[in-house]
N, C-alpha and C positions, 0 to 999 in steps of 0.2 A: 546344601549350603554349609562353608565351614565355620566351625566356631568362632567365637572371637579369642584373638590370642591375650592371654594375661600379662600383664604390664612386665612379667620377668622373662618371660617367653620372646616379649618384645625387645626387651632388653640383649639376650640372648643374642637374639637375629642380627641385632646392631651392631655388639660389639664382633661377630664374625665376619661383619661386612666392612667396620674397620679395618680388622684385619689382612682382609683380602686388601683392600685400597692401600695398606701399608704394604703390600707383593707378599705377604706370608701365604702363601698360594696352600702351602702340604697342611700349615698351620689351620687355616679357614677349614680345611675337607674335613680335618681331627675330629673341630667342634663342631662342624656340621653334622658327623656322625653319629654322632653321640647325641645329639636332638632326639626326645618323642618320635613317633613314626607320625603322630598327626600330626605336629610341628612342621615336619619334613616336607608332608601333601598337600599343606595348608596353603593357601595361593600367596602367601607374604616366602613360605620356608620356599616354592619352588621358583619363584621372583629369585631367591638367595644362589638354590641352587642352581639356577639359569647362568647366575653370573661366575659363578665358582668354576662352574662346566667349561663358558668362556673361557676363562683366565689359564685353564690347562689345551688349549685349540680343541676342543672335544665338540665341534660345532655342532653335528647331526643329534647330539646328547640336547646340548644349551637348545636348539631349535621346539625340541622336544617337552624340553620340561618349563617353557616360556608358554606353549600353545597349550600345553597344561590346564599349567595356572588362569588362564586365560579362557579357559572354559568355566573353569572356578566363577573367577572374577573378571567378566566378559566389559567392566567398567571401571575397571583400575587402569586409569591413564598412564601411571609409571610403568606398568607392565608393557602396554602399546608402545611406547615410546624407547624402552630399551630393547624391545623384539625389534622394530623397524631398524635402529641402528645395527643390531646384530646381521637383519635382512640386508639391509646395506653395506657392512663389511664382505658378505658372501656372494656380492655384487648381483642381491634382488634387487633392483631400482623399482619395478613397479612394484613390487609387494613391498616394500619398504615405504614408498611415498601414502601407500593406503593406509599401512599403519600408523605413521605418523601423522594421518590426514584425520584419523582414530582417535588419536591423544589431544591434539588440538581441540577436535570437536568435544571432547568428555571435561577439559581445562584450558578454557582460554583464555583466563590470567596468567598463565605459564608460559612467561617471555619464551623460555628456554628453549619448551617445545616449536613454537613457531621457527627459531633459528636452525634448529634441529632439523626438521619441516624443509625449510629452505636449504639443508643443505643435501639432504639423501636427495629432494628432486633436482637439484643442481647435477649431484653424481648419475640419475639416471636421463638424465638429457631434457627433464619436464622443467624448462626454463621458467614459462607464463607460471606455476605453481610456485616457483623457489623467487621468482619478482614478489610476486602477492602476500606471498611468506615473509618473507624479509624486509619488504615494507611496511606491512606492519609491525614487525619484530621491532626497526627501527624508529618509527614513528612513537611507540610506545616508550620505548627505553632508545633513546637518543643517546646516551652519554656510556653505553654498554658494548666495548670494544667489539665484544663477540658477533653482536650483529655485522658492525662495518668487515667484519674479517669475515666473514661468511659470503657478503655481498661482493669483497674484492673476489673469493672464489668463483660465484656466477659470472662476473664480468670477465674472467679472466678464461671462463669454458668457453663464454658466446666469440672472444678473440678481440676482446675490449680492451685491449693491455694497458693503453694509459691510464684509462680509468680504472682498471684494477689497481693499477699501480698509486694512481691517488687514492681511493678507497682504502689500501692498506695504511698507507702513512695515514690516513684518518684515523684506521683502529691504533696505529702505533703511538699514535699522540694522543690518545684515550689511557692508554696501559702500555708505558714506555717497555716494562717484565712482559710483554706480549710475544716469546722465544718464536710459537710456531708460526704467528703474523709474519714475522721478521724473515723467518726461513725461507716463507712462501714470498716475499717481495724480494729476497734475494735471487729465488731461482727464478722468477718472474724477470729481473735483470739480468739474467745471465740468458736467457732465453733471446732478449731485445737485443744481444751481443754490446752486455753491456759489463763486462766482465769486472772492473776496479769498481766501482758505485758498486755490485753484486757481491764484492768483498768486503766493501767496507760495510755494508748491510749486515751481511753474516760475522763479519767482528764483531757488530753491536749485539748481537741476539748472544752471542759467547761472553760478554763483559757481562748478562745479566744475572748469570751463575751457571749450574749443570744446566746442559743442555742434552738433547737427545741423540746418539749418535749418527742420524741421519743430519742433522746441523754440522758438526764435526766434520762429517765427509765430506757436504757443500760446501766446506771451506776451503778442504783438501783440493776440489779440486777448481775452486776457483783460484788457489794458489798456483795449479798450476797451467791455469787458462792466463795468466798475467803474466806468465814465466818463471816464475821461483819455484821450478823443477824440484829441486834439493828440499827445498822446505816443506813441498806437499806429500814427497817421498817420509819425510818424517812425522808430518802428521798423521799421512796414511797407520805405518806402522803403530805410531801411539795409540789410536782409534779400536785397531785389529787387537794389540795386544790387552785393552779394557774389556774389547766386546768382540771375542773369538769370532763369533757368528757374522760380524756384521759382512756381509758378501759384497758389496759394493764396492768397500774400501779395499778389500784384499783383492777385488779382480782389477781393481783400476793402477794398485800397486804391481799387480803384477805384471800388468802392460806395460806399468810406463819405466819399469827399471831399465831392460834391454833398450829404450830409447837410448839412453843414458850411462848407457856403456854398462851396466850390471847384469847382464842376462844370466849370468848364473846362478843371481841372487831373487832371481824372478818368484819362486816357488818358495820361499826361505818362510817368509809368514806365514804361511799353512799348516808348517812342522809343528809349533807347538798350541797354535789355535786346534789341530787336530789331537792334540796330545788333552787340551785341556776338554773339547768335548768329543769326544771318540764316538758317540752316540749319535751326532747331528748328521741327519739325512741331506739338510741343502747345503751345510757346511765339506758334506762329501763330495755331494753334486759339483760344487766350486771347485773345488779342489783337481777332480776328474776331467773337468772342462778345458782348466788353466791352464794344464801339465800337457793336454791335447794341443791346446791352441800354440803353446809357445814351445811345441813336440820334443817334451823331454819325456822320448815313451820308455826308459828306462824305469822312472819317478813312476810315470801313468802303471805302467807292469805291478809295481810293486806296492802302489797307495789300489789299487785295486783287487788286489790279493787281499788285503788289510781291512778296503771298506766291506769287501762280500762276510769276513771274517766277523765285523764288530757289527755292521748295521742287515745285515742278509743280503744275498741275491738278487736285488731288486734291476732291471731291467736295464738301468742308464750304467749299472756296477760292470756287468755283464759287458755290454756294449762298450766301454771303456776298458774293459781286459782284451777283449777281442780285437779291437783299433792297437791298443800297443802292439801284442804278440802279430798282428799282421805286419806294422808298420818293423817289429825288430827281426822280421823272415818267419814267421813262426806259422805260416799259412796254415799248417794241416789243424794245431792246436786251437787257432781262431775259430774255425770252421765248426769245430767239436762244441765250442761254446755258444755261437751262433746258432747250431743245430738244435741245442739241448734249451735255447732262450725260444724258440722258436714252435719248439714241441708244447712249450707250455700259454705261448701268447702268439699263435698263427697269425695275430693282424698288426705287427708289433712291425711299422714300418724301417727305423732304421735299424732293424734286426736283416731284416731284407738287402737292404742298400749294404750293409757292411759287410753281409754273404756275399752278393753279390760283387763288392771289390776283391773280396779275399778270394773267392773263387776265379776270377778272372788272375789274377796273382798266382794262383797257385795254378795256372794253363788250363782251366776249362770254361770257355766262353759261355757253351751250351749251357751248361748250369749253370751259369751265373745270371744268363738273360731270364731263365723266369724268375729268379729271385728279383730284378732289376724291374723287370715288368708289372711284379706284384706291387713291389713299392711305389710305382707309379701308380697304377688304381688305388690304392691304401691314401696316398697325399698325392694329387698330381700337379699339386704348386710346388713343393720338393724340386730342383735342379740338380742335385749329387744323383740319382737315377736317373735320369736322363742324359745326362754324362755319362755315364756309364755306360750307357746303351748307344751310344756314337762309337765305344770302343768294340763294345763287344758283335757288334752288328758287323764292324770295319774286318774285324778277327772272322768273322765267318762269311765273310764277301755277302752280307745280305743287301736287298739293294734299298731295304731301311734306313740306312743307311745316309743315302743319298735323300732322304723324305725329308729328315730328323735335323741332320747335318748343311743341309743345304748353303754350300760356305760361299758359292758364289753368289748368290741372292741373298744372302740373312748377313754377310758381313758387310757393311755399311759404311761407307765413305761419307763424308760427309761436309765442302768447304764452306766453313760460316762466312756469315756477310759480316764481316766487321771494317772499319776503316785501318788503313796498314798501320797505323802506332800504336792498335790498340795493344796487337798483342807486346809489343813491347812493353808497354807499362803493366798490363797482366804479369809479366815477367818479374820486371821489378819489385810489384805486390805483393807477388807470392814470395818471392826469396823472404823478404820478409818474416813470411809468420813460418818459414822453415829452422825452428831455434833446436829441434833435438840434434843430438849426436849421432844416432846410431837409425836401422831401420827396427819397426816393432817387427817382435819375433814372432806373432801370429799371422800377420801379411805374409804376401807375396816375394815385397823386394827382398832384394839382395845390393847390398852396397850401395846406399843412399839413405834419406829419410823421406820423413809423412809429415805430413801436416794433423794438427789433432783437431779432432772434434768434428763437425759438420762442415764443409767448407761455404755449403750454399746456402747454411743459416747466417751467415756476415751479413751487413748491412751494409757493407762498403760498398760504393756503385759500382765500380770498377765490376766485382762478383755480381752484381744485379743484373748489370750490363751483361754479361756472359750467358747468365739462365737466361734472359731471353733468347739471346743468339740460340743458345740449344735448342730451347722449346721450340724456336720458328724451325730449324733445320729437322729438326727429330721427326715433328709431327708432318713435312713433307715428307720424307721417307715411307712412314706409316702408311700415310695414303696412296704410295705409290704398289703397296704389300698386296698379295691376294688374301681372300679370305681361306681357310681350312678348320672346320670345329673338331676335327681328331690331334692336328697338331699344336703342341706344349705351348710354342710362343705366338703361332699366329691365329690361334684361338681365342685370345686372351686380350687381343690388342682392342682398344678402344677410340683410337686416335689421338689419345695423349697420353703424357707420363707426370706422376708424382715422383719425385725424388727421394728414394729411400736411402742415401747417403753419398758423401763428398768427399773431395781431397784432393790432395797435389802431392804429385811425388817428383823427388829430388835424386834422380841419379848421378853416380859418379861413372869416373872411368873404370871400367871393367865392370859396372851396375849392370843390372838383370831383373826381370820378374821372374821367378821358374812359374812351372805349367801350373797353372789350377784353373778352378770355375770360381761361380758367385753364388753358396748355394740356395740364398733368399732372395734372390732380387728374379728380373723377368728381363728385365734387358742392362747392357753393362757396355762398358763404353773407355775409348783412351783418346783424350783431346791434346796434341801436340800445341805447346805455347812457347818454348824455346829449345833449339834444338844446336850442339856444335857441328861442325861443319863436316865431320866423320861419320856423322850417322848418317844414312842413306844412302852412302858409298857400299857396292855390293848389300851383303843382309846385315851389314853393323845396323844395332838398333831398333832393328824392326822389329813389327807385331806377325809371332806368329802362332795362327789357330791350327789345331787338331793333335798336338803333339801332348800326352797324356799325362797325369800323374807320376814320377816317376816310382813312386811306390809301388805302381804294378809292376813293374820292373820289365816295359816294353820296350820296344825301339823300334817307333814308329817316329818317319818323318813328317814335315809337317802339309797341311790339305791346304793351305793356304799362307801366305805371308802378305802383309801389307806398309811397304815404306812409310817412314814418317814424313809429314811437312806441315808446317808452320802454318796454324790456322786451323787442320783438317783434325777432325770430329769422326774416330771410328764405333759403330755402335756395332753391337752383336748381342743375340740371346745369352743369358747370363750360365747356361748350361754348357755353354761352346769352351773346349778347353784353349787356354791361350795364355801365353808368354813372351819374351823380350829375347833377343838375342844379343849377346852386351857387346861392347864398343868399346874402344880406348881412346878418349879427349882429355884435356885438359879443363875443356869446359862442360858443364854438366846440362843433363837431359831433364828438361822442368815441363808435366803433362798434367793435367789434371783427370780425373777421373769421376766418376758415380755410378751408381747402380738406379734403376727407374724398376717402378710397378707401374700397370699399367691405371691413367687417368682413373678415377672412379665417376 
């Protein structure tokens, strides 16, 4: 049993705990240090130390010296209570709701804990626990913002939206300064596609003073869910340039400048966010991603040389030098780097898939396929291997080929039932939310624009009307499919699809998709809704599958092509390589698209 600490001992603990809570993080560790050694193992000093641990992401340490103390003082309810949150940020949901189920039981005057209580089993899906929780939290303290803001959280998990939505403005008419309520009722409205109400929300939580820089972003980019492109582009910037790190705002800046006619200035916020923390591993991460996505593999070469340099070797460093020097000819050097990632982490999937392209690149199929084949065992929901293996199988006339690939059975035709005017006002609709300039430089197209954001999270019926038409079309298809449990997509099928994302694309004349896959989705899809009168004449326009990356630097024709027409719905496995062949009109090419997983 430990001592009792003396009233300056006490003192001691306190004011380092101030401290920490005022962010003097280096500060708090000094005069931690400097404490007695029994002070230190004392169940109050490793409570201290718990949090300290915390405050540096030292989580397996903070775990540690909480479970401590906690054998110490197996009835210190503050100790239960900031373990289970700790358990809950490292997404234990059941060990988390037991230890708060802990602290409740040892103080149940302790509003706090109950809300608490109520929110880690919200996070881990034990609803009936975070109800019981929370009503009593609120029954007790009625006039205590924090409960109703907890409760708009559960309602808002079970898919309660209105009722979340009333529940927040409860807590916000409790504590008007309520920034994170406010955040969370804003992204709550921007979810419902309710974009202006979801701004003016997030203005209000910004009038109330500093705010967090995830508030900041919500703002950004409800700014430019409304259309003030210009202004979210500058908020963006301001946000990056306060808080280097914040990734959200610098990868959404970086998408959305090339809308907007700046593509050169895509990468431009990273330069001295990277300057100011040269240390930061996800701030690299981002960076590596960005320069990939919007394929400036000159920048990717060179900020990879840079991150191996200041932050190590690490695996994604690796894999981002090797994609450049592949993508800039550099096959044999890629290879060397992949080889040498690969000697040291054998199960290290896209270490495999990007041997495997750069080998195929560099003329040897044969190698390439088991690097391709590994990566499949390794992830076999992965689609960029399996693409790969439609090339590399074609390359060595294997008749896998034909298994994998199956272009006359797997590519999907598809005429929805709609009444003839629908698609025209479909038409209409979507010109509409087509307000960029340019196309995004991580996409496909070429010489058109996107539509942003989810297309089939709209509320608009017109869109509602649509998703069913697919659903009913799709899942006939489905059923019409054999079964296969070795094959990628027809293994997988369940007889329906979730929509794992949306859009419309706006071709012009001479517009295009060049060749790629989908590399997360399971099946992927191009719905013609307005078409000029040149496409379908000969191949202007059309969909054509099998024709590869041009990065491997093949010239292979294509397995299949499929005209466009007004109404028809083509679906294919999201691994099928496929592209546009462009066309000159005057009027432009307006389809919509998505990628499906399959129903759960």
């Amino acid at each position: 049993m430990s001592r009792p600490l003396s009233p300056v001992e006490l003192r001691s603990l306190q004011t380092i705990h101030a401290q920490l809570q005022a962010g003097d993080a280096d500060g708090a560790v000094d005069r931690f240090d400097a404490l007695p050694a029994d002070v230190q193992e004392h169940p109050n000093g490793l409570f201290l130390r718990a949090l300290v641990l915390q405050a540096f992401a030292r989580w397996p340490e903070a775990l540690q010296a909480f479970e401590s103390a906690l054998e110490l003082a197996p009835n210190h309810a503050g100790l239960w209570n900031s373990y289970g949150n700790l358990l809950d940020d490292l997404g234990q949901g059941d060990r988390a709701v037991e230890a708060l189920q802990r602290a409740t039981e040892l103080r149940p005057e302790h509003n706090d804990g109950w809300i608490d209580l109520g929110i880690v089993a919200t996070n881990a899906g034990r609803f009936d626990v975070a109800e019981a929780a929370l009503g009593r939290a609120i029954r007790a303290a009625p006039a205590v913002a924090r409960g109703w803001a907890a409760l708009g959280l559960l309602e808002r998990q079970r898919g309660n939206t209105e009722t979340a939505a009333e529940v927040y403005r409860r807590a916000i008419a409790i504590d008007a300064e309520d920034v994170r309520t406010r955040h969370n009722l804003a992204t709550l409205l921007r979810e419902q596609d309710r974009p202006a109400e979801a701004l003016e929300e997030a203005e209000n939580a910004m009038r109330q003073g500093p705010v967090p820089p995830e508030t900041g972003t919500l703002r950004a980019h409800l700014l430019a869910d409304v259309g003030r492109y210009e202004e979210a582009a500058v908020e963006y910037h301001n946000i990056v340039s306060q808080v280097p790190e914040q990734i959200d705002a610098h990868e959404t800046l970086a998408l959305l400048l090339p809308q907007l006619g700046f593509g050169s200035q895509a990468l431009d916020a990273y330069r001295p966010a990277l300057r100011a923390r040269p240390n930061s591993t996800a701030l690299w991460g981002s960076a590596l991603r960005l320069a990939f996505a919007v394929r400036d593999y000159v920048q990717l070469a060179a900020w990879g040389q840079e991150a191996e340099a200041l932050i190590g070797p690490h695996p994604e460093v690796r894999i981002a030098r090797a994609a450049a020097l592949s993508r800039l000819g550099n096959q044999h050097r890629a290879i060397d780097l992949l080889r040498q990632l690969l000697a040291d982490q054998p199960d290290y999937a896209p270490a495999h898939q990007h041997l495997a392209h750069s080998l195929v690149a560099a003329g040897d199929p044969k190698a390439a396929e088991a690097h391709a084949l590994r990566a499949t065992e390794i992830d076999p929901l992965d689609q960029a291997p399996w693409a790969l293996l439609t090339v590399i199988w074609r390359l060595l006339d294997d008749p896998r080929e034909a298994w994998l690939a199956d272009y006359e059975r797997l590519v999907m035709p598809v005429d929805l039932d709609a009444a003839p005017d629908f698609f025209d006002e479909l038409a209409v609709r979507l010109a509409e939310m087509h307000t960029m300039r340019e196309h995004p430089a991580e996409q496909s197209l070429r010489g058109g624009t996107q539509t942003r954001g989810s297309l089939f999270d709209r509320k608009d019926p017109l869109i509602q009307r649509l998703i069913a038409q697919i659903r009913s079309g799709v899942q006939q298809r489905l059923r019409d499919l054999p079964d296969d449990p070795r094959h990628p997509f027809l293994s997988r099928k369940t007889g329906g699809i979730d929509f794992a994302g949306s859009w419309s694309v706006r071709l012009r004349s001479e517009g295009f998709h060049i060749n790629h896959i989908h590399q997360t989705g399971w099946m992927s899809s191009a719905l013609y809704v307005s078409l000029p009168p040149e496409v379908g004449q000969g191949d202007a326009g059309a969909l054509a599958f099998g024709i590869p990356d041009a990065a491997l630097g093949l010239d292979l024709p294509a397995r299949r092509t499929e005209k466009p027409k007004v109404g028809r719905l083509v679906v294919f496995p999201s691994y099928f390589w496929h592209g546009t062949l462009p066309f000159e009109s005057e009027q432009p090419r307006l389809t919509v698209a998505f990628d499906a997983l399959p129903a759960r």
